[in-house]
C-alpha positions as CSV (number, residue, x, y, z in Angstrom):
1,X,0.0,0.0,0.0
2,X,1.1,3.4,-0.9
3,X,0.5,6.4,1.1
4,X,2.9,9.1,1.4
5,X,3.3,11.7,-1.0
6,X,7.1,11.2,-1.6
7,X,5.6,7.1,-2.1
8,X,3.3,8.2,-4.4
9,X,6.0,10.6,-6.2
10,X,8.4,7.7,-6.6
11,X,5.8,5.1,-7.6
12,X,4.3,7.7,-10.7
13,X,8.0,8.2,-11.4
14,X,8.6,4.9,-12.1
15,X,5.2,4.2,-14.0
16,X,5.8,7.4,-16.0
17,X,6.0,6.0,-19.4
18,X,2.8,4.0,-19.0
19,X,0.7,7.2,-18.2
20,X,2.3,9.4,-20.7
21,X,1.4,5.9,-23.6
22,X,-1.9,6.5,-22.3
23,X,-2.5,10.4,-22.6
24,X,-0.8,10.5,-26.1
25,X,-3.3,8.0,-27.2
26,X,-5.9,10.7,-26.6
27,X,-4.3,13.7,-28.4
28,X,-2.6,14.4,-31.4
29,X,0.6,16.4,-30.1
30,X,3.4,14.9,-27.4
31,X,3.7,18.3,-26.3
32,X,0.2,18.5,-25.0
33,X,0.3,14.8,-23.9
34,X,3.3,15.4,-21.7
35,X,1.5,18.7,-20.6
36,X,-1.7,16.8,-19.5
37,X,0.4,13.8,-17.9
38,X,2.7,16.7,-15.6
39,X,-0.8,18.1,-14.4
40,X,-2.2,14.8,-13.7
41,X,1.1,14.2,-11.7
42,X,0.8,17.0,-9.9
43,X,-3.0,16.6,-9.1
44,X,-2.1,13.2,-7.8
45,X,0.6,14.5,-5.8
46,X,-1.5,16.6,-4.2
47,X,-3.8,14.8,-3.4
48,X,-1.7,12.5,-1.8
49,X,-1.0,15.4,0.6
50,X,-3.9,14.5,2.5
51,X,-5.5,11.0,1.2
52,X,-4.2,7.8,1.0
53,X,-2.9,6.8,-2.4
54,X,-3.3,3.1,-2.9
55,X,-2.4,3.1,-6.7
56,X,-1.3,6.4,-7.9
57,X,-0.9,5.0,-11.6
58,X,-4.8,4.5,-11.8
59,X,-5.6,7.5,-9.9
60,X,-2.6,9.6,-12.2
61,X,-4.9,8.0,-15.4
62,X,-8.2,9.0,-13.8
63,X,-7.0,12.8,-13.5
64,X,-5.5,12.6,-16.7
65,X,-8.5,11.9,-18.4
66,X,-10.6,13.9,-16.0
67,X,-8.3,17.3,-17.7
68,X,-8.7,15.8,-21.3
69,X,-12.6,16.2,-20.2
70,X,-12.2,19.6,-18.6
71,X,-9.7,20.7,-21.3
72,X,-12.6,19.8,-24.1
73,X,-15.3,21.0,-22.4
74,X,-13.7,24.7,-22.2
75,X,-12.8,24.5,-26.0
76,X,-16.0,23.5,-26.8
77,X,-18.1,25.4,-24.8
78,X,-20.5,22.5,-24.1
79,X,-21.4,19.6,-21.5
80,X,-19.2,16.4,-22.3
81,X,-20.6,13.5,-20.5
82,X,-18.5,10.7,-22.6
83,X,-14.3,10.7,-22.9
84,X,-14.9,9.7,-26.6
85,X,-16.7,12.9,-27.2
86,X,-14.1,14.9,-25.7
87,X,-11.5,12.8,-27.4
88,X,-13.4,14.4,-31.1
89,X,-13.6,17.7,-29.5
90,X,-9.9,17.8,-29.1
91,X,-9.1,17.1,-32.4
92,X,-10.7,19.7,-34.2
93,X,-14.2,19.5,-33.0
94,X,-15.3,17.3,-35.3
95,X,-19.0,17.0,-36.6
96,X,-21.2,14.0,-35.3
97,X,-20.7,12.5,-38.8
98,X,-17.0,13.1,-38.6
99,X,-16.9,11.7,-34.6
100,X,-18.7,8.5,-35.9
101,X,-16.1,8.0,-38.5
102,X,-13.2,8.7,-36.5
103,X,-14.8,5.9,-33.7
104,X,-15.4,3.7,-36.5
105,X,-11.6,4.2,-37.7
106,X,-10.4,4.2,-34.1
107,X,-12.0,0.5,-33.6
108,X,-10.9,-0.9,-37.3
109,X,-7.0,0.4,-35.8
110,X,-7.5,-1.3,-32.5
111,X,-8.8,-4.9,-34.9
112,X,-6.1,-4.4,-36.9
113,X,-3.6,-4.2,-34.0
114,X,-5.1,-7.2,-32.3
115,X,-5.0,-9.3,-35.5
116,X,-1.1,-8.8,-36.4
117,X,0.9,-11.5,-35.4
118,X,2.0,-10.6,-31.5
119,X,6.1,-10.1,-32.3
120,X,5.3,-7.3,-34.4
121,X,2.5,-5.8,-32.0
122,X,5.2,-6.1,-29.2
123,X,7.6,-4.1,-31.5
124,X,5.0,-1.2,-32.6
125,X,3.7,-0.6,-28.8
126,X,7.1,-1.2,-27.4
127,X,8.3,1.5,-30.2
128,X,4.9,3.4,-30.4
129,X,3.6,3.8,-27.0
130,X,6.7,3.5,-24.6
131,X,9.2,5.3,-26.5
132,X,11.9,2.3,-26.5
133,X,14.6,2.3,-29.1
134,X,14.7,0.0,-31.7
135,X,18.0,-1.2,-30.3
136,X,16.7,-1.3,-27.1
137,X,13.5,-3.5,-28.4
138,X,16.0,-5.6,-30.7
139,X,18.2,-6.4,-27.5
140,X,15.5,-7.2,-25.4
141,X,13.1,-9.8,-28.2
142,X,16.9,-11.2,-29.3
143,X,16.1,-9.8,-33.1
144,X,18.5,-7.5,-35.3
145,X,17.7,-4.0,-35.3
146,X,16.5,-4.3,-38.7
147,X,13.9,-7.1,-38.3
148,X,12.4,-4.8,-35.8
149,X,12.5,-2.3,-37.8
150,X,10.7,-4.0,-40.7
151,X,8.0,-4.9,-37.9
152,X,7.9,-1.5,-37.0
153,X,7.4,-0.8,-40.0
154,X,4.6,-3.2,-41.2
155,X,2.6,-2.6,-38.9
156,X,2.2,1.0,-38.7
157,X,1.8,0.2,-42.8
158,X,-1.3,-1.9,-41.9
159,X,-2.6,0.1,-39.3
160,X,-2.6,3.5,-41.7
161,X,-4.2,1.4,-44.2
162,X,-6.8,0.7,-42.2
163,X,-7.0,4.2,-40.6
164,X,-7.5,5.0,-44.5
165,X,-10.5,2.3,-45.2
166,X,-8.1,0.5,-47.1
167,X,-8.4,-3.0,-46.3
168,X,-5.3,-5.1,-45.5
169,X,-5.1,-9.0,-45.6
């Protein structure tokens, strides 16, 4: 159990990389992902001031996406009840149209992503989402640099295929 705020500090620390995967999967810059992860950090932190912090990761994700919400509302003007709303909102403010083609791409991606064989999956989160190097992926799955980088690159081929309505056997 965590409870201290220099606990709950070094814990978030530590799990960094996770929360920051999961904020840039809601926005479209790293600037503002890293901008919404540091005030989700700090919320937490505070927080832990005065509560106790059993897993600061969730709680760190749970005020992350509780600013993407805020953060959308204020650009938008209007009541979001849903994260997926606000997730349209903060690309552009999309039409409904345009938000129910963007879910329907979001969900042929996530398909797609599932369906590729789970080496090169590893290698485009691993690479994707947590930032790793390819040597540092290579080293680690005991694969040359450039086989990961032809996973790498394979499937971020199929999934922008798909993300185009192209479909991709």
């Amino acid at each position: 159990m965590i409870g201290n705020e220099q606990e709950v500090g070094r814990a978030l620390a530590t799990q960094n990389r996770i929360l920051l995967a999961y904020v840039r999967r809601r926005l479209t810059t790293a600037v503002d992902a890293e901008d919404v992860a540091q005030e989700a950090i700090l919320r937490v932190l505070a927080r832990a001031r005065d509560t106790l912090i059993t897993d600061p990761l969730f709680y760190a994700m749970r005020a992350a996406r509780n600013i993407l919400v805020d953060r959308a509302r204020r650009a938008a003007n209007v009541q979001i009840d849903d994260l997926e709303a606000a997730e349209f909102s903060i690309h552009g403010g999309a039409t409904p149209l345009e938000a129910l083609d963007m879910s329907e791409r979001s969900r042929l991606c996530q398909r797609a992503l599932e369906a590729m064989p789970p080496l090169r999956r590893e290698v485009f989160v691993r690479r994707r989402a947590g930032e790793e190097s390819y040597e540092a992926i290579a080293r680690d799955l005991k694969l040359s640099i450039e086989a990961v980088q032809k996973h790498y690159s394979r499937a971020a081929q199929t999934l922008r295929r798909t993300a185009e309505g192209r479909h991709v056997d």
